[in-house]
ZADO-1210 file (C-alpha; in nm, 4 decimals, padded with zeros to 6 digits):
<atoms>
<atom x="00.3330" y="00.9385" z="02.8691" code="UNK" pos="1"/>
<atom x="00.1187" y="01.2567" z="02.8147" code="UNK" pos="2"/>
<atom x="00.2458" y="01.4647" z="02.5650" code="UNK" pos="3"/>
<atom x="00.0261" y="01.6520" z="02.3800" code="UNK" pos="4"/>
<atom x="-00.0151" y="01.7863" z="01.9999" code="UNK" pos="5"/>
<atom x="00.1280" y="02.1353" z="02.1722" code="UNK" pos="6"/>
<atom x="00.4412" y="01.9002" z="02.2925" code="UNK" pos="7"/>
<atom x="00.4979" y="01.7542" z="01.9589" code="UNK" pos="8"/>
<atom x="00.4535" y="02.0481" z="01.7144" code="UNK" pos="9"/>
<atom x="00.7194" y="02.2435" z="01.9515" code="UNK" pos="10"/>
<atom x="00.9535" y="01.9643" z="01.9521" code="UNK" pos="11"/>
<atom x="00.9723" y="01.9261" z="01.6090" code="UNK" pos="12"/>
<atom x="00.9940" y="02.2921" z="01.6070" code="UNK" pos="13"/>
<atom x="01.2406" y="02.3109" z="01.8042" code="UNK" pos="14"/>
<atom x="01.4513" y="02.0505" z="01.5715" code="UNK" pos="15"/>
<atom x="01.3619" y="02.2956" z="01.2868" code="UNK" pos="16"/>
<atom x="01.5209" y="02.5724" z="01.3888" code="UNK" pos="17"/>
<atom x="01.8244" y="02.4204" z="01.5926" code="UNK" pos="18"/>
<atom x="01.7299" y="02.5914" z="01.9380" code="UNK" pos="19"/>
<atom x="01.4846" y="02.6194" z="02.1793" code="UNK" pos="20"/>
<atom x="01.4431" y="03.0063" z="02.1267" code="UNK" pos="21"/>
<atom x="01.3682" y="02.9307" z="01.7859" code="UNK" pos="22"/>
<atom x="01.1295" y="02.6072" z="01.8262" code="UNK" pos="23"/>
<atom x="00.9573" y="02.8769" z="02.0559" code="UNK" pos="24"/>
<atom x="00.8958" y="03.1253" z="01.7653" code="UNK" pos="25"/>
<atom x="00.7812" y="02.8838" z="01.5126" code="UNK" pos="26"/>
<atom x="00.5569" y="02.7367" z="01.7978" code="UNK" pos="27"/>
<atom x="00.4203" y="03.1306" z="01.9079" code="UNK" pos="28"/>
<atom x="00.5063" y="03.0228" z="02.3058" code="UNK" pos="29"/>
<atom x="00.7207" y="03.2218" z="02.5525" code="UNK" pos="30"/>
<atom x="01.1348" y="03.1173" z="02.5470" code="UNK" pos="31"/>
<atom x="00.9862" y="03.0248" z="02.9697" code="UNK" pos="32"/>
<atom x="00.6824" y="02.8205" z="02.8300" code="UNK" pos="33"/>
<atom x="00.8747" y="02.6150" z="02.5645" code="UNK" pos="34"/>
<atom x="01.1602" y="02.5451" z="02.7965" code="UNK" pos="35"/>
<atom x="00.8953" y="02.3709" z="03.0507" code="UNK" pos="36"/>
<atom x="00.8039" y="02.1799" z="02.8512" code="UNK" pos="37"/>
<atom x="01.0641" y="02.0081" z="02.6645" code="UNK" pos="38"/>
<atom x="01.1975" y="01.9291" z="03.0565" code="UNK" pos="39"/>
<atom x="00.8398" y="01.8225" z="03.1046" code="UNK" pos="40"/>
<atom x="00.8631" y="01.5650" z="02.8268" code="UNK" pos="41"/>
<atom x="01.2173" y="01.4538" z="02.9292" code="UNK" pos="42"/>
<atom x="01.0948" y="01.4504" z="03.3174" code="UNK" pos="43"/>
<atom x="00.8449" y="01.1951" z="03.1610" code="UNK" pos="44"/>
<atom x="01.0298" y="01.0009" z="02.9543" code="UNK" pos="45"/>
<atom x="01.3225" y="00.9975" z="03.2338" code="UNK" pos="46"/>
<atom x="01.5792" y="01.0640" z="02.9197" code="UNK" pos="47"/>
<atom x="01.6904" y="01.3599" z="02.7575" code="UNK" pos="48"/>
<atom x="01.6002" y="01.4651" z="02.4458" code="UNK" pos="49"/>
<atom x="01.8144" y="01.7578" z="02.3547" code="UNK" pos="50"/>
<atom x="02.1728" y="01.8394" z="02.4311" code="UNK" pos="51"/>
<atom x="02.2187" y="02.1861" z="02.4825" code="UNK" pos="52"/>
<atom x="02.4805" y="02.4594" z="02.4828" code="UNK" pos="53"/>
<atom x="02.5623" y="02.8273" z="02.3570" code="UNK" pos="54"/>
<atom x="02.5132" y="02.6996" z="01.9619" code="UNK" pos="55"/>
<atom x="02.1941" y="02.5719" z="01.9927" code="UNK" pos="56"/>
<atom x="02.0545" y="02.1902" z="02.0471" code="UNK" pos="57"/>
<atom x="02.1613" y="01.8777" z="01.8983" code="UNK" pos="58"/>
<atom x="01.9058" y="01.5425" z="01.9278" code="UNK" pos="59"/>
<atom x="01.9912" y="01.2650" z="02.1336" code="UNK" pos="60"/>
<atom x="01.9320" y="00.8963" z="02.0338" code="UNK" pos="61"/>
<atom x="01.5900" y="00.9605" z="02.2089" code="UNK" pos="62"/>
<atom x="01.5565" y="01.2887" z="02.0805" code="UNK" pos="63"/>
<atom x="01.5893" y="01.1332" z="01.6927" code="UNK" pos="64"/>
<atom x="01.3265" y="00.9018" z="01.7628" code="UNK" pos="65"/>
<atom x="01.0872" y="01.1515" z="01.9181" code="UNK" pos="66"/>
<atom x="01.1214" y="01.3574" z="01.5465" code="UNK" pos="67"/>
<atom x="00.9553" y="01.0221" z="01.3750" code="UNK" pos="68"/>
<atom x="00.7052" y="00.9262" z="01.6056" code="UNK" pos="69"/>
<atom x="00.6102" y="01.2686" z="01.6538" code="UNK" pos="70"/>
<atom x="00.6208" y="01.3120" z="01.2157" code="UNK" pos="71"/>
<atom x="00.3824" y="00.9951" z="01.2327" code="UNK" pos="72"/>
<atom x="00.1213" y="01.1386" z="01.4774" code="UNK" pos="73"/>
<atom x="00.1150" y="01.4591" z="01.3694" code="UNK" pos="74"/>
<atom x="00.0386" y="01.3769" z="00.9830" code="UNK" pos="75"/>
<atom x="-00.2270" y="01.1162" z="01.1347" code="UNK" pos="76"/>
<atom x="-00.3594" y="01.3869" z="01.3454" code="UNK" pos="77"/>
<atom x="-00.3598" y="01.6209" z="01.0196" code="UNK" pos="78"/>
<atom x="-00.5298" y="01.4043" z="00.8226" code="UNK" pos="79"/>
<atom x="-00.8400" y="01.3036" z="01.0921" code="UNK" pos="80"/>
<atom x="-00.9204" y="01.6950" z="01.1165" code="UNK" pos="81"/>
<atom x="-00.9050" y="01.7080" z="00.7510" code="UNK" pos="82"/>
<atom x="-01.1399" y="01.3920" z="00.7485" code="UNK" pos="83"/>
<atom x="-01.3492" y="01.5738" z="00.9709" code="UNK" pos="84"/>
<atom x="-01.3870" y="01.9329" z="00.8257" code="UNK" pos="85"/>
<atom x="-01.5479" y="01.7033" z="00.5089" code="UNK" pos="86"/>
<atom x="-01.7894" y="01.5506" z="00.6936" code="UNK" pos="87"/>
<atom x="-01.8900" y="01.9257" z="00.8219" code="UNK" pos="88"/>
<atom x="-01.9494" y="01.9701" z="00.4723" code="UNK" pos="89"/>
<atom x="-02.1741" y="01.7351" z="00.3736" code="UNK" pos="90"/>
<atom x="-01.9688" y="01.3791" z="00.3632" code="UNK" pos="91"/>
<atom x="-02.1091" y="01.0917" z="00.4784" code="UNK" pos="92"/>
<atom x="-01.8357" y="00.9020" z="00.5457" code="UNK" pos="93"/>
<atom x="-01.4871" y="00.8078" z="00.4191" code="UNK" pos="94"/>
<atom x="-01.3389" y="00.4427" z="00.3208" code="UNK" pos="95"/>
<atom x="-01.0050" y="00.3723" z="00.4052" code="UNK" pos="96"/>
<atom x="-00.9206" y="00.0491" z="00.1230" code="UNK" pos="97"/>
<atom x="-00.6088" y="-00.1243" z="00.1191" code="UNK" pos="98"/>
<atom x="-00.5470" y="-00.3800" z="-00.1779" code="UNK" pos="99"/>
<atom x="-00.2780" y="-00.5669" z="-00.3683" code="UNK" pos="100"/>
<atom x="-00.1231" y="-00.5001" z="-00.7051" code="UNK" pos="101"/>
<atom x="-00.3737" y="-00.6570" z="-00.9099" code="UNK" pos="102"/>
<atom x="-00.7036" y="-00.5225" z="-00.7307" code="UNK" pos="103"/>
<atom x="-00.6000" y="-00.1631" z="-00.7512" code="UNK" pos="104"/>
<atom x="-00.4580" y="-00.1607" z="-01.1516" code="UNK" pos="105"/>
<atom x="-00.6962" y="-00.3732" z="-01.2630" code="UNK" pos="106"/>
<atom x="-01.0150" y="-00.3984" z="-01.0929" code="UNK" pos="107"/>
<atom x="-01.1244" y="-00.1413" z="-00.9006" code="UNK" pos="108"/>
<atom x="-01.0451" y="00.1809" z="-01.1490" code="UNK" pos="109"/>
<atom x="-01.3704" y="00.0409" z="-01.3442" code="UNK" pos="110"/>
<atom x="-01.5650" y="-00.0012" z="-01.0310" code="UNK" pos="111"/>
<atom x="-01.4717" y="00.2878" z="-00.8246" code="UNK" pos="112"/>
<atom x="-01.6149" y="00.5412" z="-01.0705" code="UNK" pos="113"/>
<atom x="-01.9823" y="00.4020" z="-01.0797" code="UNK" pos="114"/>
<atom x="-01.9652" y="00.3596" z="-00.7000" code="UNK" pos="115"/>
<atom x="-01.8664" y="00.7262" z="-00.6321" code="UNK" pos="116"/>
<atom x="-02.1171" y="00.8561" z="-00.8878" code="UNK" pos="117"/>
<atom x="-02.4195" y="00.6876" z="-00.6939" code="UNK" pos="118"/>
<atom x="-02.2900" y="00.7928" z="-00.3527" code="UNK" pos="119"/>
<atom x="-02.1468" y="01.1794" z="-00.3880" code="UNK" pos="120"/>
<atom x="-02.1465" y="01.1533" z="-00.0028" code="UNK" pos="121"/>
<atom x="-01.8585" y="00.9079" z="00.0619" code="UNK" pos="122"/>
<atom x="-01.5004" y="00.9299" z="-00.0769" code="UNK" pos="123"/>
<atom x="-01.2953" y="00.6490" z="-00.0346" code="UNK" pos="124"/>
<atom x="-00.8732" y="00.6382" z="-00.0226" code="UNK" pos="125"/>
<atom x="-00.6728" y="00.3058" z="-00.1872" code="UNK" pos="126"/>
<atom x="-00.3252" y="00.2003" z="-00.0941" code="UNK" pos="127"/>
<atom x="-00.1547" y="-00.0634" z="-00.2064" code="UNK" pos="128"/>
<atom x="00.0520" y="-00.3457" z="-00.0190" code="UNK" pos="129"/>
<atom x="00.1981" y="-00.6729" z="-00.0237" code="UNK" pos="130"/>
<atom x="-00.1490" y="-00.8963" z="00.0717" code="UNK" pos="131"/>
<atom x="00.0379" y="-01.0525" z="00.3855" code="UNK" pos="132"/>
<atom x="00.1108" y="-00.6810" z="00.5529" code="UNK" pos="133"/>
<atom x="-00.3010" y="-00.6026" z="00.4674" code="UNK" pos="134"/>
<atom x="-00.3918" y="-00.8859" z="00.6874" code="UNK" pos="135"/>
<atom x="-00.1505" y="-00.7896" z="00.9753" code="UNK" pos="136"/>
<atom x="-00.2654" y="-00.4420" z="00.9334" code="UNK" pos="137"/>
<atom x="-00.6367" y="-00.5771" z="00.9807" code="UNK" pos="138"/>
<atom x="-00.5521" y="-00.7836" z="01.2635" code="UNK" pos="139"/>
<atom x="-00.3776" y="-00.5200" z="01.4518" code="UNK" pos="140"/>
<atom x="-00.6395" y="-00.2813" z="01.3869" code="UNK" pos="141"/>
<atom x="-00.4717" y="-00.0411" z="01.2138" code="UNK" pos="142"/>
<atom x="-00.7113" y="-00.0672" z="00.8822" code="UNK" pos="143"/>
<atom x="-01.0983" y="-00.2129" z="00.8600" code="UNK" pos="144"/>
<atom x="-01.0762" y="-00.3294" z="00.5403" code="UNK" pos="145"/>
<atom x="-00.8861" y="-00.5079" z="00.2583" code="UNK" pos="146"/>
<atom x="-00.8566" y="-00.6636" z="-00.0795" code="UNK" pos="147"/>
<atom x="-00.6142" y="-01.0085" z="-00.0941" code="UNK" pos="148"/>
<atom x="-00.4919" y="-01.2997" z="-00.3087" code="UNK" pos="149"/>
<atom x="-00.6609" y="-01.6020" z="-00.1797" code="UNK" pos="150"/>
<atom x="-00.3516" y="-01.8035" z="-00.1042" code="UNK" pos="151"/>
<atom x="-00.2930" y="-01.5537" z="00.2365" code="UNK" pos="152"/>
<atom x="-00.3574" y="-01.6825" z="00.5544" code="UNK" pos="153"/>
<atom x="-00.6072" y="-01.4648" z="00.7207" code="UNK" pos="154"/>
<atom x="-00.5560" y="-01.5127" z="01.0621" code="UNK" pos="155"/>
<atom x="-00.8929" y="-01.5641" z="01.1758" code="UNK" pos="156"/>
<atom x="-01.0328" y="-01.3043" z="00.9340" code="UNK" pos="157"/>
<atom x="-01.3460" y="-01.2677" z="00.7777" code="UNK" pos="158"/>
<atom x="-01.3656" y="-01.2830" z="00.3999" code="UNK" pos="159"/>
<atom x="-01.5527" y="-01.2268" z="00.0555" code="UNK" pos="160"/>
<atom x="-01.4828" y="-01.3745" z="-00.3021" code="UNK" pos="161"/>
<atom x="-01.4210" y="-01.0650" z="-00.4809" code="UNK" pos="162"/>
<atom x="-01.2923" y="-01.1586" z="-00.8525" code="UNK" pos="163"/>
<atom x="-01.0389" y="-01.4208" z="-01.0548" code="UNK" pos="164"/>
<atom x="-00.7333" y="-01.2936" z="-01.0469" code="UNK" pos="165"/>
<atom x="-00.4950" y="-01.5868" z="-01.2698" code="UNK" pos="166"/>
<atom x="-00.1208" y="-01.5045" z="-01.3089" code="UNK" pos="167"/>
<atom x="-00.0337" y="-01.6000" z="-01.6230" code="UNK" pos="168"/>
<atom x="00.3467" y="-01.5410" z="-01.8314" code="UNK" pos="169"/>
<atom x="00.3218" y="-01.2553" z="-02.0596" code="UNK" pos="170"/>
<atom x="00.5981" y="-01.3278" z="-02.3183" code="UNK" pos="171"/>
<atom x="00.6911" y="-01.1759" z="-02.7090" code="UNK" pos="172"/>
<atom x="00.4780" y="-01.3984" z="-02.9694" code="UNK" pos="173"/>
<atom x="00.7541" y="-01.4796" z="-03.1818" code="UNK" pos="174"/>
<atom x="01.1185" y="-01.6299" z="-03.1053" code="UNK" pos="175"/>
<atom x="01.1591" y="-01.9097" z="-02.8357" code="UNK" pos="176"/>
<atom x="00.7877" y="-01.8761" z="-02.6904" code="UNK" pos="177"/>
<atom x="00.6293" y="-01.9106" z="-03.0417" code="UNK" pos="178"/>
<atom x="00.4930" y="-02.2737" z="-03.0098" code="UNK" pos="179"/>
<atom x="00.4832" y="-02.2637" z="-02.5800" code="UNK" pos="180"/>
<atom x="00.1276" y="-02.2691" z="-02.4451" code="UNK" pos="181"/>
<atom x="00.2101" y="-02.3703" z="-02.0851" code="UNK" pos="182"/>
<atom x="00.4929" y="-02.4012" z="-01.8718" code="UNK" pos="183"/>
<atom x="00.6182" y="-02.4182" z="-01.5367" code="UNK" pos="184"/>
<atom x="00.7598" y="-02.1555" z="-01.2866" code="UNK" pos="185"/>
<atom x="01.0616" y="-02.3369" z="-01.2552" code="UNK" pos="186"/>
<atom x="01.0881" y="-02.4246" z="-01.6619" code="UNK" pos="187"/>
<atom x="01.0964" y="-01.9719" z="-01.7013" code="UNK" pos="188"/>
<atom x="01.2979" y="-01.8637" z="-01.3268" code="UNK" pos="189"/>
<atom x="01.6123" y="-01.8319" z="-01.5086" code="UNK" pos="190"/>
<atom x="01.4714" y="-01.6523" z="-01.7871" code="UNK" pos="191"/>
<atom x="01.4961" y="-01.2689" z="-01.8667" code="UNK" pos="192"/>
<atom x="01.2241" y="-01.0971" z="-01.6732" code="UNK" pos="193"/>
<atom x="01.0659" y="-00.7560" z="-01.7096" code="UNK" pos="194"/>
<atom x="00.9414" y="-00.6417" z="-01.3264" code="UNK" pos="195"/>
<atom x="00.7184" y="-00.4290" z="-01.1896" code="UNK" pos="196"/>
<atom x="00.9287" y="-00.1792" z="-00.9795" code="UNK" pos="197"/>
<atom x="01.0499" y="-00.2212" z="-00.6177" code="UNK" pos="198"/>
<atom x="00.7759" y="-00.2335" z="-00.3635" code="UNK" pos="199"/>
<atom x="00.5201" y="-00.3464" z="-00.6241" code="UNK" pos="200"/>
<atom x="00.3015" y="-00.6294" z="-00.4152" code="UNK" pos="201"/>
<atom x="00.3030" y="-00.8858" z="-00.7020" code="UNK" pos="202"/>
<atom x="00.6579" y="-00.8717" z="-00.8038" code="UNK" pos="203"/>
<atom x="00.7422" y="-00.9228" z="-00.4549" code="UNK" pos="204"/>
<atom x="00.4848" y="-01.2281" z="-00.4425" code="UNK" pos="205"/>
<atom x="00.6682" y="-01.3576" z="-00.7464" code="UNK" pos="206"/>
<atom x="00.9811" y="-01.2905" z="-00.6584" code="UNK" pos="207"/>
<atom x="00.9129" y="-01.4882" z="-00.3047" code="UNK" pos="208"/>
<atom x="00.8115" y="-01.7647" z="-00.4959" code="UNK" pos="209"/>
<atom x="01.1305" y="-01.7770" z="-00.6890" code="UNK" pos="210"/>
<atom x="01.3432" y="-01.7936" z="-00.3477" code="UNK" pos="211"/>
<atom x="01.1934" y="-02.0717" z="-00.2944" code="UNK" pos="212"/>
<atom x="01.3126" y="-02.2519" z="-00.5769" code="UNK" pos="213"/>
<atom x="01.6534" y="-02.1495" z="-00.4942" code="UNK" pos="214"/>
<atom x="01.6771" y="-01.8402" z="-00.7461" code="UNK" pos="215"/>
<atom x="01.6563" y="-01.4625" z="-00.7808" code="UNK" pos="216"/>
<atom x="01.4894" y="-01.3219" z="-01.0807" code="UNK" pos="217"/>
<atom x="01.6991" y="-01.1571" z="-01.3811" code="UNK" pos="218"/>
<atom x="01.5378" y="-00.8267" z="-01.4430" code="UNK" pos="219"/>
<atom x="01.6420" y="-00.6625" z="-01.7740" code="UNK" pos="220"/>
<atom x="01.4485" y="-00.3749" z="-01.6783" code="UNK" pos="221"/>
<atom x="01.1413" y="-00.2852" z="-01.3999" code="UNK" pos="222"/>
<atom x="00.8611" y="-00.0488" z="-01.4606" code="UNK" pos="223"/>
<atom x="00.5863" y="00.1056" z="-01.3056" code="UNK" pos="224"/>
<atom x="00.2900" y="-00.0235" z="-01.5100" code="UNK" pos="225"/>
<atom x="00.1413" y="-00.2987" z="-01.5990" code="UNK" pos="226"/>
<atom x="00.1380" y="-00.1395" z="-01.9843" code="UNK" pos="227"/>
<atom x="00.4823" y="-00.0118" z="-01.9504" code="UNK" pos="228"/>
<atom x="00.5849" y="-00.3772" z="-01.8734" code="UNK" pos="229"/>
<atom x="00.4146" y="-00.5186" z="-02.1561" code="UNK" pos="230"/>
<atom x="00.4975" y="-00.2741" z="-02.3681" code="UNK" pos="231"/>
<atom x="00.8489" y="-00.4094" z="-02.3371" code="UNK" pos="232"/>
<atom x="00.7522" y="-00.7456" z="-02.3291" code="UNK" pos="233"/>
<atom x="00.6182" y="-00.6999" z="-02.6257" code="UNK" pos="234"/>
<atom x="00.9542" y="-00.5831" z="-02.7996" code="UNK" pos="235"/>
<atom x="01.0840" y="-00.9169" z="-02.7745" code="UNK" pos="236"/>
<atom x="01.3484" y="-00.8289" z="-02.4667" code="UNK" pos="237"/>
<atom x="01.1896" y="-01.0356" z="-02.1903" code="UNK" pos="238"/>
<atom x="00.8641" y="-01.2046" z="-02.0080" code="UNK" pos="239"/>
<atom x="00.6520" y="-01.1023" z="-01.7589" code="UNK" pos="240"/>
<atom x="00.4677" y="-01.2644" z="-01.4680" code="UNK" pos="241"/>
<atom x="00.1017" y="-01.0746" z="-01.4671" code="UNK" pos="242"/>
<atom x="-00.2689" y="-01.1401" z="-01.4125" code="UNK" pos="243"/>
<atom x="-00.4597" y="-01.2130" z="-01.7104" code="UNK" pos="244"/>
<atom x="-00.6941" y="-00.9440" z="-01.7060" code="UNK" pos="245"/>
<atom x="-00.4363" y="-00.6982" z="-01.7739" code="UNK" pos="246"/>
<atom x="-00.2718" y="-00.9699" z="-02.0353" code="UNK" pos="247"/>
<atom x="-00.5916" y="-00.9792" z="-02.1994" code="UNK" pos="248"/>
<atom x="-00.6513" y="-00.6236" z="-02.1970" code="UNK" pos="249"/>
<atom x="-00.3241" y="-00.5952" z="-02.3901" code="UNK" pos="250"/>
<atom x="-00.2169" y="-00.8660" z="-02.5835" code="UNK" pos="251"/>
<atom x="-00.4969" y="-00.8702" z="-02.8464" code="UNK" pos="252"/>
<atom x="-00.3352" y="-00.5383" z="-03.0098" code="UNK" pos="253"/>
<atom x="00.0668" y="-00.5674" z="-02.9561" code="UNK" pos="254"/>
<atom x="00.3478" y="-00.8671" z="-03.0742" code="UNK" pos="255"/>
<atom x="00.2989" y="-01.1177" z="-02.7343" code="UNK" pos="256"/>
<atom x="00.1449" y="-01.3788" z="-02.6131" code="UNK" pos="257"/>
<atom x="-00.0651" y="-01.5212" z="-02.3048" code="UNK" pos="258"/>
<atom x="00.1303" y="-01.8696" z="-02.1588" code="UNK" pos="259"/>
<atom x="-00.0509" y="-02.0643" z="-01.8684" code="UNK" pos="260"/>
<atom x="00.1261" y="-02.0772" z="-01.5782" code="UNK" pos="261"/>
<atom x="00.1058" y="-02.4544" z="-01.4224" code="UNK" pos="262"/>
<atom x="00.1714" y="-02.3534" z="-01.0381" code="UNK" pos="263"/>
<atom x="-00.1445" y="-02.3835" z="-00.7859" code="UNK" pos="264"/>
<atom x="-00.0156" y="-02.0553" z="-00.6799" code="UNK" pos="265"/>
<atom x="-00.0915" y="-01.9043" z="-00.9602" code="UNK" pos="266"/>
<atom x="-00.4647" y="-01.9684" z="-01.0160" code="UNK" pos="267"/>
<atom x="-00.5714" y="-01.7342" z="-00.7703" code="UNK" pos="268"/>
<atom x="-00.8789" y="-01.5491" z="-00.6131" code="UNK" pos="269"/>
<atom x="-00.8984" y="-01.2195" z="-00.4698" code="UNK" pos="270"/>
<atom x="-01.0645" y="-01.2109" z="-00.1462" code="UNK" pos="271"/>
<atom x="-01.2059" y="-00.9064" z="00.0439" code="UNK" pos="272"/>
<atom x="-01.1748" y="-00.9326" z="00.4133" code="UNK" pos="273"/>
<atom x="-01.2260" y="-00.7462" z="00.7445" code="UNK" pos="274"/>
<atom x="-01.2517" y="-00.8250" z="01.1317" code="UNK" pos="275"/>
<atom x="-01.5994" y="-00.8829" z="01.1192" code="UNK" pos="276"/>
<atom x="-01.7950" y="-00.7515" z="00.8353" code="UNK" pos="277"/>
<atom x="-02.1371" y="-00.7191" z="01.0250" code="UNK" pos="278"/>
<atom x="-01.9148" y="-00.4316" z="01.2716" code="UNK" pos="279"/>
<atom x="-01.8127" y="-00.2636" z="00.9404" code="UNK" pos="280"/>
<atom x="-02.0059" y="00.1193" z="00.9406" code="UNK" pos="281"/>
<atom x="-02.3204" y="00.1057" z="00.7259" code="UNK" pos="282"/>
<atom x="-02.2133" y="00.2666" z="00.4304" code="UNK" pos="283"/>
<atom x="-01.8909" y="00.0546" z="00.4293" code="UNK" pos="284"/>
<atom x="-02.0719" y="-00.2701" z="00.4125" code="UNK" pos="285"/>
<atom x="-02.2360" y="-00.0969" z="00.1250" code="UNK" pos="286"/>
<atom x="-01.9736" y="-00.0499" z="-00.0108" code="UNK" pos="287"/>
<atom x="-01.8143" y="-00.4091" z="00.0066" code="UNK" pos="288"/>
<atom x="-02.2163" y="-00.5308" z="-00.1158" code="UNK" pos="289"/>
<atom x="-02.1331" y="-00.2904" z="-00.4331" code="UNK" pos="290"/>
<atom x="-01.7871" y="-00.4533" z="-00.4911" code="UNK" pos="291"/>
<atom x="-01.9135" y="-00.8148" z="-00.4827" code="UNK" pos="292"/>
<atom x="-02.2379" y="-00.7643" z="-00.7063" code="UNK" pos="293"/>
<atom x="-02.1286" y="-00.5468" z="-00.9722" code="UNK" pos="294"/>
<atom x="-02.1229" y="-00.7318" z="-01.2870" code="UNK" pos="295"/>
<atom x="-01.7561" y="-00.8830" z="-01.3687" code="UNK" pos="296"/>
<atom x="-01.6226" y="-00.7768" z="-01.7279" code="UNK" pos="297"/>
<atom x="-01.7353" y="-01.0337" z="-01.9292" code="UNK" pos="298"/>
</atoms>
């Protein structure tokens, strides 16, 4: 297949504006040029992509799956000359982090800000995931570098001890969880729950773990935050699954109450891990040296 950025911007273009004539305008290419090559990239494919008559084009199947591959490349294309124009003017390098729930609310908003201060040079971009998809995306070489709960299987992966990261219940002080100072996943499944909202990578940790036991979790309500949940944990409506040092962090000033959580799975580490460390970029592996000797909060 050799289509080309010219190929892809017309195409998309051309679904734009609902003709070829059209895609050719947007595109600033001859009605002769653009029509050569969208039969070009059909020709290549050996499928058409448009069907055409005196209205204009519709997509076929193919055609509709073009427009999202083509979306994908072209924002990833987008972004690397973006990327690049920064190093023209002056960066050293960017970081490309992904991390789970915990690692990006909790840890690395006190760490990030020192780190950037002592290197203006570098800027560094953090997305969260579920840990599992970070270690596929690592494997299959679509990301260097990542931040995990320890009980992932890493494939082969290289890793660091980053920080403690215990999941503890997060309940209202008073009530049924006055005198409770540790209890079981299974004793609190069927209970009232207040979530993190969909696509959050701990709830849907949590939430796997309660499958197993044969149940789906009640949510009263799901937030955004790790505040916002304990802020209405802490009204006496539910509990909440969440690692301590957010619990701590919260609990010392509101109605609630930290309850240890029994399960293995829950006395956790975060991990960083890459391919191979030691093929990281320089300032990368200076980067994962900062993260794993900066002083913990006490």
């Amino acid at each position: 297949m050799r289509f080309d950025i010219i190929d892809l911007r017309l195409f998309l273009n051309v679904y734009k504006a609902g003709s070829i004539t059209g895609g050719a305008a947007l595109s600033n290419l001859t009605l002769q040029s653009a029509s050569e090559r969208i039969r070009g990239m059909e020709g290549e494919l050996g499928v058409p992509l448009l069907s055409r008559s005196r209205k204009g084009v519709r997509l076929s199947d193919a055609g509709y799956s073009l427009v999202n591959h083509a979306n994908i490349v072209l924002q990833q294309f987008d972004h690397m000359r973006s990327e690049l124009y920064q190093y023209g003017k002056g960066l050293r390098g960017h970081i490309n982090l992904l991390c789970n729930s915990s690692a990006q609310s909790e840890f690395l908003p006190g760490l990030l800000g020192p780190y950037l201060l002592s290197k203006p040079n570098i800027s560094v971009s953090v997305k969260e995931m579920p840990s599992y998809d970070i270690v596929a995306a690592i494997k299959n070489q679509t990301a260097n570098l990542g931040i995990v709960a320890d009980s992932t299987e890493l494939n082969g992966l290289a890793s660091l001890p980053f920080r403690s990261d215990e999941l503890v219940v997060f309940a209202p002080a008073n009530g049924c969880w006055r005198d409770t100072t540790s209890t079981t996943f299974e004793e609190i499944v069927a209970a009232e729950f207040i979530g993190l909202s969909e696509g959050s990578a701990l709830q849907e940790h949590i939430e796997d773990h309660a499958k197993k036991l044969g149940h789906r979790l009640n949510y009263r309500v799901r937030m955004t935050t790790f505040d916002a949940v304990m802020q209405v944990v802490s009204s006496g409506v539910g509990i909440a699954i969440l690692p301590r040092q957010a619990a701590n962090r919260y609990c010392h000033h509101h109605n609630s109450k930290i309850i240890r959580l029994s399960e293995s799975w829950a006395d956790r580490k975060l991990i960083i891990c890459a391919r191979d460390f030691t093929d990281l970029p320089g300032y990368v592996k200076e980067f994962v040296d900062f993260l794993v000797q900066y002083p913990s909060d006490p």
